[in-house]
N, C-alpha and C positions, 0 to 999 in steps of 0.2 A: 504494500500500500504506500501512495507516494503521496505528500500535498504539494502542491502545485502553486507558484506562485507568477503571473503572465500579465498582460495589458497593464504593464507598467506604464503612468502618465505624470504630467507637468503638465499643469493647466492654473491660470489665473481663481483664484478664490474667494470668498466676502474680505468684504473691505480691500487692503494694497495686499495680500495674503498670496502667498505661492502654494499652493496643495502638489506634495509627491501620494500617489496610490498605488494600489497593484490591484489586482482581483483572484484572491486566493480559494481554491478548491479542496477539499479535504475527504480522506471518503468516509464516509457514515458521518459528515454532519450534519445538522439539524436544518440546513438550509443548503441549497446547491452551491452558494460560493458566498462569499462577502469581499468586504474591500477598507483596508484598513488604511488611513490618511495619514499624511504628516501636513499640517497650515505653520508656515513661517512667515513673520513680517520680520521687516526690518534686514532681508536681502533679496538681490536682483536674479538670482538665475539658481535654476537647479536642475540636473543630470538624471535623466531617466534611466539610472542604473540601477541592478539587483541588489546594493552592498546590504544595505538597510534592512529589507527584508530578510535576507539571509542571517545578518544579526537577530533581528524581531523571532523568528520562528527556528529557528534550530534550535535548541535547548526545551522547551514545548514538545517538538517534534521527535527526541531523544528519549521523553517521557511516556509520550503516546505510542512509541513505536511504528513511526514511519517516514518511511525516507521523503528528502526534501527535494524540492528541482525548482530553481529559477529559471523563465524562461526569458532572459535578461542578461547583458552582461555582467558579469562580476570578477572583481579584483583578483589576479590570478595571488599575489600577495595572502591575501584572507581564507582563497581557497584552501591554500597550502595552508591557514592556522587551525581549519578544522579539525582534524585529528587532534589536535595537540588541545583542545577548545573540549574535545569529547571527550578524550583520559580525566583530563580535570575534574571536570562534572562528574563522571562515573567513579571515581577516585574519591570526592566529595558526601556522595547520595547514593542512597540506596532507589533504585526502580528504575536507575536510567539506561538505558541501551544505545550502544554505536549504532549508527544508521546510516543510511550511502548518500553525502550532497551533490547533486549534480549544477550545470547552469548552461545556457546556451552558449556562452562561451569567455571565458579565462581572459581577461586582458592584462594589460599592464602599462596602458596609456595614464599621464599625466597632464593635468593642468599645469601653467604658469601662471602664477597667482599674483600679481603684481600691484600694492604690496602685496607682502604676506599678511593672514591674519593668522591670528591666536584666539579659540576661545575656551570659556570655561564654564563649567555648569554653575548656575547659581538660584539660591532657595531663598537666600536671606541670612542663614545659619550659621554658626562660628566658624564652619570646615568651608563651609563655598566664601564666607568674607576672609579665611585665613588664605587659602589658596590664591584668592583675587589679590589681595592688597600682598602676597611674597612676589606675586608676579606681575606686580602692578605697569611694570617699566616692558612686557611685552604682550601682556596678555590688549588684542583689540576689540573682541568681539563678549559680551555675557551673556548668556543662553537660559532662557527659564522656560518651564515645559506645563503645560496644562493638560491635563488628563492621565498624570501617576497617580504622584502626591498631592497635588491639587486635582479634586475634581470638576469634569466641565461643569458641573452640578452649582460648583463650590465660587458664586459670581462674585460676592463682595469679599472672599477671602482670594479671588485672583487678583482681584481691580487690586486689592491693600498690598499686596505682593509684586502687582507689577509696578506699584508704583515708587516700592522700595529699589526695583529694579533699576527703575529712569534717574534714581537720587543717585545714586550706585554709578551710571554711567554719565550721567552728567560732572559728578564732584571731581572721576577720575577720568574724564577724558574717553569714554570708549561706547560701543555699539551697543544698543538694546536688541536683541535677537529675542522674539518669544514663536514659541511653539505649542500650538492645541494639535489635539490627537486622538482618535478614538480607538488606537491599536491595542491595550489594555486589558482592552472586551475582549479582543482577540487571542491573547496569549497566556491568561489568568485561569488555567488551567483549575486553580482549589477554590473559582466563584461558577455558580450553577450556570450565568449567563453567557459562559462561555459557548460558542454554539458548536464546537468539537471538541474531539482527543479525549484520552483519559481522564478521570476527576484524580487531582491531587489530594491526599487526605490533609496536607500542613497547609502553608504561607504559600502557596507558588510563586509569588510576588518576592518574596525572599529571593530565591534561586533567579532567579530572569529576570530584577528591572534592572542588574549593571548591563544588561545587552540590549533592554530595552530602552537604555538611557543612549549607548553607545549607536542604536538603531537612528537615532534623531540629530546624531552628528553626522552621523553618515550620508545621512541626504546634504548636509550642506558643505560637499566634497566641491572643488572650485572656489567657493569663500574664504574659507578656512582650512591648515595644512596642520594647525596641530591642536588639539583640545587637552587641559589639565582634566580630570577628572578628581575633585576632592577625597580625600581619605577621612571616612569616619572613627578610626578604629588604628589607635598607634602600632606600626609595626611588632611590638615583641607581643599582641594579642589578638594576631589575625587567626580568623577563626570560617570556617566555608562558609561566603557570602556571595549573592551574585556580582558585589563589585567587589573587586580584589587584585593586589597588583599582581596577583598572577593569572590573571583573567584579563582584566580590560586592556590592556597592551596587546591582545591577542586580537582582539578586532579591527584592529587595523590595516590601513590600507595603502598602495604605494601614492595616492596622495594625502593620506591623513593619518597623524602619527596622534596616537592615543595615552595618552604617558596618566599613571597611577602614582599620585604624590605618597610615596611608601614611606617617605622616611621623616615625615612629619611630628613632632612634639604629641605631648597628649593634648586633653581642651585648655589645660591652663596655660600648659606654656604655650599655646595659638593665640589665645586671647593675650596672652603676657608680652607676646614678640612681636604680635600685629595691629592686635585690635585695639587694645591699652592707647595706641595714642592716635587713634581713626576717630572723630567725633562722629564721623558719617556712619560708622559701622555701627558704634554703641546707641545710635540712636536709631538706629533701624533695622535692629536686630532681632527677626524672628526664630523664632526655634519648638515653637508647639505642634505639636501633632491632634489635639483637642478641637482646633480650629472652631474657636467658643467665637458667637458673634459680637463683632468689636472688640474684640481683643487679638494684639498679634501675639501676647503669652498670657496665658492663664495663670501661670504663678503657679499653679496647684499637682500639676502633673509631675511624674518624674521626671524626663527630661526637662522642661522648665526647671525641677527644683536641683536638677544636677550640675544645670547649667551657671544657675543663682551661688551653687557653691563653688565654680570655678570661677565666676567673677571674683564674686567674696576674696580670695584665695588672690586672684590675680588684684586686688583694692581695686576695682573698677565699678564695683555693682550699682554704687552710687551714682553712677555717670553712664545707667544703662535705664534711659525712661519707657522704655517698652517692656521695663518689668516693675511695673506698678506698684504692687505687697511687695513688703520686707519677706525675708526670707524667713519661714517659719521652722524655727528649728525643732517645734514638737510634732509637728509635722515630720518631718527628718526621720525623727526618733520611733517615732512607730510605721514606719515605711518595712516593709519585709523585703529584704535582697534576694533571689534566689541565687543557687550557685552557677551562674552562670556568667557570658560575657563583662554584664551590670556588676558583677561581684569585685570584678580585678577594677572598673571603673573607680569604685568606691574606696578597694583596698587601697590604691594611686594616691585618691585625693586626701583620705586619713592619713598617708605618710607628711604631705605638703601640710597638713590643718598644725600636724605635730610639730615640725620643723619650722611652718610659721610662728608657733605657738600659738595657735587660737585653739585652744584646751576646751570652749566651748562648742565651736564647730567641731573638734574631735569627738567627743563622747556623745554627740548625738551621732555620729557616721556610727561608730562603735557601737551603739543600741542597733541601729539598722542594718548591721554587719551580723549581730549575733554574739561579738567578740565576750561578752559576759550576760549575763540572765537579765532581761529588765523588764517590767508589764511591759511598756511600749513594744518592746521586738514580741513579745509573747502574744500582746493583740493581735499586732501584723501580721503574725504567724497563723493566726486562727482566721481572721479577714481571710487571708488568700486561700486557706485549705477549705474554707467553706464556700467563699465566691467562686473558687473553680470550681466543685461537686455541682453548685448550682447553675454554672453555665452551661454544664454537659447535660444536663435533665428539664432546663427551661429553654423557652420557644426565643428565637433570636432575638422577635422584639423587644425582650425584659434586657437585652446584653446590656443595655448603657445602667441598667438603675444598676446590677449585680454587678460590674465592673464598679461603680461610686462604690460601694461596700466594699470590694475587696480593697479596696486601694489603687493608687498611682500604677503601681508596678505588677503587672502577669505575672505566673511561675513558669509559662511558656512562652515567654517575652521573646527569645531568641530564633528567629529563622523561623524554624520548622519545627515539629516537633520529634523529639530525642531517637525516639526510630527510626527515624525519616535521613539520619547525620550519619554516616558513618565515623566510627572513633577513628580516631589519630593514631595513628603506630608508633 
């Protein structure tokens, strides 16, 4: 069984917008074909080549078990990364299988890109402003996407995002690139609305948005010759993720080089080396995932409050008005860490609270760590084992009240779930 990827176009779109599409076929899905888009403002031309696609749907395609076929050119460069794209994964995860890509045909033509651009993905977040502001002196073009992380659903938390964008690229000089997309729907294999392939039982959004991120640089091959991809996650605790620098360097192409910022600090020292003296960045600084209306940070979520304690850490918090509430440290205190990625996050910033001496920010981390007995950890503890029993046995609708009970933080926060990972050797 092969999915089909064919009637690749370039065609003018609402508003100044360029739309790249294909029209993908799949066998046994729920419809004869669909057609997943990419709309970019803010550039002139785009390549009706396979690259994108072949990023979008291989890894998808790996899981469902069926081989892939552009019927499109595609970079002989990327062809040759398959393999080495598919050990990974299958190395990674448990339920993925090799599978045969084909395409109509292998090139290895290049643009002259004159100038050159440089972009970078950007969200708002301490890793896309740390990225942005190290590279400030090449990076030209900044790239924000609608329809991952932001949903096309999601209108006044895109407007409040894009508009951090334009501040972003005015203060420093450089392009506002944005992109909607409804590819998503297409490749989100562990959401029912997918209209093929297998159901994932975890996150499949885990494993496949660094290709799905990497799929929408791809189309603006011509523009831009090299893309940063920010690093969430400090090198000594990289852990299988779909971005990852031994991943997204692999999608690249003979004209666009994909570079994974590997060797990046943790949050504080990004915040400490870059953002500490950016007024532009601490002032429009998002970082929630809650996406509560009118607010760019809730304050109240984990990430918000992990974030609050790297400021803190790095003395800037005060000088970050996009987090409104003080930082609550009983809050902190009864947060439940599981053992996982979140754990080393926390073990990090308790070393820095110590060495700071803020003895107060330490022993709340330490309740939240576990590191001694204390009601707060003990709550926490009972919050998550009971909000998760009851997320597994109530109807989806109830998710958000039973998630406010359990707390900030999942015990399956990470990726996928724990089956789903292969261990580490």
């Amino acid at each position: 069984m092969t999915l089909t990827v064919s009637d690749i176009q370039v065609r003018a779109a609402e508003g100044e917008s360029l739309e790249l599409s294909a029209r993908v076929s799949a066998p046994g899905a729920r419809r004869e074909s669909f057609r997943p888009w990419f709309r970019y403002t803010g550039v002139e031309t785009l390549t009706p080549w396979g690259d994108a696609f072949l990023a979008l749907f291989l890894i998808p395609c790996m899981y469902s078990r069926e081989n892939l076929h552009i019927d499109a050119p595609v970079s002989k460069r990327l062809l040759a990364a398959v393999p080495r794209i598919q050990q990974t994964i299958r190395n990674w995860y448990k339920g993925f299988s090799e599978i045969e890509v084909s395409a109509a045909e292998a090139h290895e033509r290049e643009f002259a890109i004159d100038p050159p651009g440089t972009a970078c993905f950007f969200s708002g977040g301490v890793d896309s402003w740390y990225t942005l502001l190290k590279h400030r002196q090449t990076v030209t073009h900044l790239l924000l996407i609608r329809g991952f992380d932001i949903t096309r659903e999601e209108s006044d938390l895109w407007e409040t995002t894009r508009g951090i964008l334009d501040k972003a690229a005015d203060a420093l000089g450089m392009r506002a690139v944005t992109v909607t997309t409804n590819a998503k729907k297409y490749i989100d294999l562990g959401k029912k609305a997918c209209p093929w392939g297998r159901r994932y039982p975890g996150r499949f959004w885990r494993v496949a948005h660094g290709s799905g991120f990497a799929s929408t640089a791809l189309g603006l091959q011509g523009t831009i010759e090299r893309l940063h991809f920010p690093s969430s996650v400090h090198p000594s605790l990289f852990y299988p993720f779909g971005s990852h620098p031994d991943l997204d360097p692999l999608w690249s192409t003979e004209n666009l080089d994909i570079v994974h910022a590997a060797d990046d600090p943790n949050r504080t020292g990004k915040i400490r080396s870059q953002l500490a003296d950016s007024p532009v960045a601490l002032e429009n600084l998002r970082v929630c995932l809650e996406n509560r209306p009118g607010k760019l940070n809730c304050c109240r979520c984990e990430k918000c409050g992990r974030t609050m304690v790297s400021l803190r850490l790095a003395g800037v918090l005060d000088k970050a008005p996009t987090f409104p509430e003080p930082l609550d440290l009983r809050r902190l205190r009864r947060l439940y860490v599981p053992p996982d990625i979140h754990y080393a996050f926390y073990v990090e910033m308790l070393r820095e609270a110590r060495e700071a001496g803020d003895e107060e920010l330490a022993d709340a981390i330490e309740s939240a760590l576990g590191y001694r007995f204390t009601l707060d950890h003990a709550l926490g503890l009972a919050r998550q084992t009971i909000g998760s029993a009851m997320l597994s046995i109530l109807p989806a609708r109830l998710a958000p009240f039973v998630k406010r009970f359990a707390g900030p933080i999942s015990r399956d926060v990470i990726a996928e779930s724990t089956h789903l990972v292969k261990k580490r050797q």
